[in-house]
C-alpha positions in Angstrom: 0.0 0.0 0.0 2.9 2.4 1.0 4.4 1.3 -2.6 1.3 2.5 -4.6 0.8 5.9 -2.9 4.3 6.8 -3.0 4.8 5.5 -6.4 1.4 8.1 -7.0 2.8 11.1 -5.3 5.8 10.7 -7.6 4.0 10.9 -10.1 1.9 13.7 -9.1 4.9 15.7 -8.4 6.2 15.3 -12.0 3.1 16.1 -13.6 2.7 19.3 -11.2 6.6 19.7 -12.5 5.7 19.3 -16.1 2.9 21.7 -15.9 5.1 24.7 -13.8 7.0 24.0 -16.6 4.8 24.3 -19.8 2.9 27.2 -17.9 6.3 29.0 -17.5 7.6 28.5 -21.2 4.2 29.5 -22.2 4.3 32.8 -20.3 8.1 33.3 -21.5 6.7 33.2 -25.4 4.2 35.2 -24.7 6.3 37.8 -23.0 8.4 37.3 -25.8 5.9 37.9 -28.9 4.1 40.9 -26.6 8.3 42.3 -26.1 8.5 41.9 -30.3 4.9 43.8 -31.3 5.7 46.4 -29.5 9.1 46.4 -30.3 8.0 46.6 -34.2 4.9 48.9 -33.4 4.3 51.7 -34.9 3.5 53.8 -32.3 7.4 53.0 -31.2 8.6 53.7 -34.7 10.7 56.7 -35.4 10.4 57.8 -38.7 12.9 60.0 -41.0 9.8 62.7 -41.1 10.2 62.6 -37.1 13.8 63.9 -36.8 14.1 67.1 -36.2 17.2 68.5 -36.9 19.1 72.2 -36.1 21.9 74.3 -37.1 22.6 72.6 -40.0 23.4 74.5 -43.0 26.3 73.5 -45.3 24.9 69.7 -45.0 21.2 68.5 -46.2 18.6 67.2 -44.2 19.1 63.9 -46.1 22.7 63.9 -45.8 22.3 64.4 -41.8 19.5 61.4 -41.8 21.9 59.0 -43.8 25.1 59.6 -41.3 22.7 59.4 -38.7 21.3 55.7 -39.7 17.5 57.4 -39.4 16.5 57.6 -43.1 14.3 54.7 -42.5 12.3 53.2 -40.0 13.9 52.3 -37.1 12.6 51.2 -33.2 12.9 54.1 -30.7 14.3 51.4 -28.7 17.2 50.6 -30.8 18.3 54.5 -31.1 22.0 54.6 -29.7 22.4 58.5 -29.2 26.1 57.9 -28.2 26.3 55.6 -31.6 24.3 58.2 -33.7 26.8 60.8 -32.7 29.6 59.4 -33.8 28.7 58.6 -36.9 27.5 62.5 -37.5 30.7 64.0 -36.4 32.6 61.4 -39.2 31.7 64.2 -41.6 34.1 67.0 -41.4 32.2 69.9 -41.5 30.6 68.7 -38.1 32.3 70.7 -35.1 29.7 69.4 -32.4 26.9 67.4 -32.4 23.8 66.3 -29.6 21.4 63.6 -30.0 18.3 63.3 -27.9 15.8 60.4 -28.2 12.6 61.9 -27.5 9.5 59.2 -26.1 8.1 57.3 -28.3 9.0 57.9 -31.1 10.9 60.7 -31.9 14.6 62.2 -32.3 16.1 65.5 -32.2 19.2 66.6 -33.1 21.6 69.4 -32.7 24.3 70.3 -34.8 27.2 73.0 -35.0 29.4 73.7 -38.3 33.0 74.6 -38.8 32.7 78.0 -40.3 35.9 78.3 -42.6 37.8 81.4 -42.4 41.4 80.6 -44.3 42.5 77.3 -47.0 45.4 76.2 -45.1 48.0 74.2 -47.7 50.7 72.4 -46.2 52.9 69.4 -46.9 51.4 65.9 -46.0 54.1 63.3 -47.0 56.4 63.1 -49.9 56.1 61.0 -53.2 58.1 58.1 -54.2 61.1 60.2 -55.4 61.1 62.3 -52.7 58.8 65.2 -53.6 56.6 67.0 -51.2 53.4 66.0 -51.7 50.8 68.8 -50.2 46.5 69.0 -49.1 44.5 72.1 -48.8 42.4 72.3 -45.8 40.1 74.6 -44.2 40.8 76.0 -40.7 39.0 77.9 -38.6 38.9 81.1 -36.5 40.0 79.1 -33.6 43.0 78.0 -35.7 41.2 74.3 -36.0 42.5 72.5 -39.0 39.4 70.4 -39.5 38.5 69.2 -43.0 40.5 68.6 -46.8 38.9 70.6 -49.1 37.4 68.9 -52.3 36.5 70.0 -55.8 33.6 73.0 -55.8 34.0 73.5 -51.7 36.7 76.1 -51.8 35.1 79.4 -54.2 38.4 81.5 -54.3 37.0 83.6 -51.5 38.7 82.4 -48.7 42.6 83.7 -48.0 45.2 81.1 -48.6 48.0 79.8 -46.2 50.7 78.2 -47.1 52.8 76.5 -44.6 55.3 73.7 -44.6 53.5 70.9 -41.7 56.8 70.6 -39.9 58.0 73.7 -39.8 55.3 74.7 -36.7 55.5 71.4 -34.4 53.0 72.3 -30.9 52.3 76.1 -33.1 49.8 74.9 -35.6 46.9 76.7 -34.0 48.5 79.8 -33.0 50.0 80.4 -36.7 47.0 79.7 -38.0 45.3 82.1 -35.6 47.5 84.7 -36.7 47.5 84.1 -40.1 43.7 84.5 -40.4 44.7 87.9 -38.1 47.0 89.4 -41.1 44.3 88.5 -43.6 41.4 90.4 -41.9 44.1 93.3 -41.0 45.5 93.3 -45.1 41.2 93.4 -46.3 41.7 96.9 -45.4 43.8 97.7 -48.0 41.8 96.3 -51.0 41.5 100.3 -52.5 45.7 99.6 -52.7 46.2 96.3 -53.3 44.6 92.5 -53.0 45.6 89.5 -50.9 47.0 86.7 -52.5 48.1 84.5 -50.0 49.9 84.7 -46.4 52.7 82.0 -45.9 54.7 80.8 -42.8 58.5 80.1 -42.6 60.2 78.9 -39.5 63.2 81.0 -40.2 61.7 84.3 -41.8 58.4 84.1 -40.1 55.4 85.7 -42.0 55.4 86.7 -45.6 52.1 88.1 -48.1 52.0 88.4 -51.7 49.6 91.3 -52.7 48.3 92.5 -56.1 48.5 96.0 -57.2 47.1 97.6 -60.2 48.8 96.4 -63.3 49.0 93.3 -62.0 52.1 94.2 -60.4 52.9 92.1 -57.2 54.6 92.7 -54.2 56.2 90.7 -51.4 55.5 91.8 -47.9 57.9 90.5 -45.5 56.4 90.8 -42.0 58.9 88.6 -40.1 57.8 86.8 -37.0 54.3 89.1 -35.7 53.4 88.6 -32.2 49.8 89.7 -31.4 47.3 91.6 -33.0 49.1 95.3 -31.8 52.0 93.6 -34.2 49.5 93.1 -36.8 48.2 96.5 -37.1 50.9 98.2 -36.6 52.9 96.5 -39.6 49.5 97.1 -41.3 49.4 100.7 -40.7 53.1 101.0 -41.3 52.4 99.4 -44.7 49.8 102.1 -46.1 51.4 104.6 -45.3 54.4 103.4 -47.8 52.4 102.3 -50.1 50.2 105.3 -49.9 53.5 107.2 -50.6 55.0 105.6 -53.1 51.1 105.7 -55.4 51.4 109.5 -54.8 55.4 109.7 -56.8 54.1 107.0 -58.6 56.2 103.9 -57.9 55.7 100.5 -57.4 58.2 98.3 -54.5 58.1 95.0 -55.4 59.1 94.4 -52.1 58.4 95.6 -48.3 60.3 94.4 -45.7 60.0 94.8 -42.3 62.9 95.2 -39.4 62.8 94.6 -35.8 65.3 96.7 -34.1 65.5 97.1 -30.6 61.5 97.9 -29.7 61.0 99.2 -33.0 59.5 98.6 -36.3 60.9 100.0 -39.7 60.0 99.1 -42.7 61.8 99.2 -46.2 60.7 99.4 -49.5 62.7 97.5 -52.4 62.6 96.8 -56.4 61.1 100.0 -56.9 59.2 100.6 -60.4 58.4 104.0 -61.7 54.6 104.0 -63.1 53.9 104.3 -67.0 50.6 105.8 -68.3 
């Protein structure tokens, strides 16, 4: 008798087992299919039409959607703002960007350009027989180098830099800095003469080629310029020569400036008389 009821409760006890079991599994799938419909629901489904997206203006909305990974349907629950910010800032022209997932179902996004102020070219690497090799780039105010300049981006109306890339090791951003200083300082003379470029020397410092009328050019040699006091104060010294020489009129292919003790001079070489 003992043998047949505890040969029963065994059995009882495995069925009860089986069916925890069965009930549990049942309740897991169930979870799971409720966890997937609204996983794919569309009440949880961010859509390209709702990103919203700010302070973007050198790069499309649909250029912005496609780094972003959002120009298609996607689950709210899968957005990685971290993720989605990265792969924004891979474009160049992106300075700073912010990703917010907004509940249920929509994203917003902030975004800050580099505003280009000078076309920095420098050397990258040399070629196979030993020729420097160089890239354009634009930098910004902040003397940020940030992005290689393609086909169609650069217009002509940016200042030009030219710099050799080891010639300024721990000093790129300050002589880019002041570089984009002497441009803005030299854009007051454009009733004497045009900017053509600014380059950058280790040994001689700064250097600017301008364009006069007659398409005579001249080479301003501004040495090494410390501060913006420096700046305009070669500038000003510069008018005034140039200013001189229009009224006798000549033409100095060259102006070169001399430190000497606390002073500035300037000098005035390859002088051309004017012909009507």
């Amino acid at each position: 008798m003992r043998r047949v009821l505890s040969f029963t409760t065994s059995c009882g006890l495995v069925a009860l087992t089986y069916l925890t079991v069965v009930l549990v599994s049942a309740c897991f799938v169930g979870l799971e299919r409720l966890s997937a419909a609204i996983h794919d629901s569309d009440y949880f489904a961010v859509m390209p039409e709702r990103v919203s997206i700010e302070g973007a203006s050198r790069l499309c909305r649909s250029e912005i959607l496609l780094l972003a990974g959002l120009d298609r349907r996607v689950s709210w629950f899968d957005i990685n703002e971290h993720r989605i910010e990265l792969f924004i800032r891979t474009n160049g022209w992106i300075k700073r960007c912010v990703v917010n997932a907004v509940f249920p179902n929509k994203v917003r996004i902030f975004i800050e350009e580099y505003e280009p102020a000078i076309v920095v070219y420098r050397r990258e690497t040399r070629g196979e027989k030993g020729e420097a090799l160089y890239a354009m780039w634009f930098a910004d105010r902040e003397g940020t180098v940030f992005k290689k300049t393609f086909p169609g981006e650069h217009r002509g109306d940016l200042p030009l830099f030219f710099v050799e890339n080891d010639a300024i090791p721990g000093r790129q951003r300050e002589i880019v800095e002041r570089a984009i200083e002497i441009a803005d300082e030299w854009k007051k003379h454009r009733n004497l003469c045009v900017l053509r470029s600014v380059s950058y020397d280790a040994f001689e410092g700064f250097s600017l080629e301008c364009e006069f009328p007659r398409r005579h050019r001249s080479a301003v040699l501004l040495g090494e310029v410390e501060g913006k006091n420096a700046v305009a104060q070669r500038s000003e010294l510069f008018r005034r020569a140039a200013d001189g020489l229009l009224a006798k009129r000549l033409f100095a292919g060259e102006y070169l400036f001399e430190g000497r003790g606390g002073d500035t001079t300037l000098v005035t070489g390859k002088l051309v008389q004017h012909r009507d």
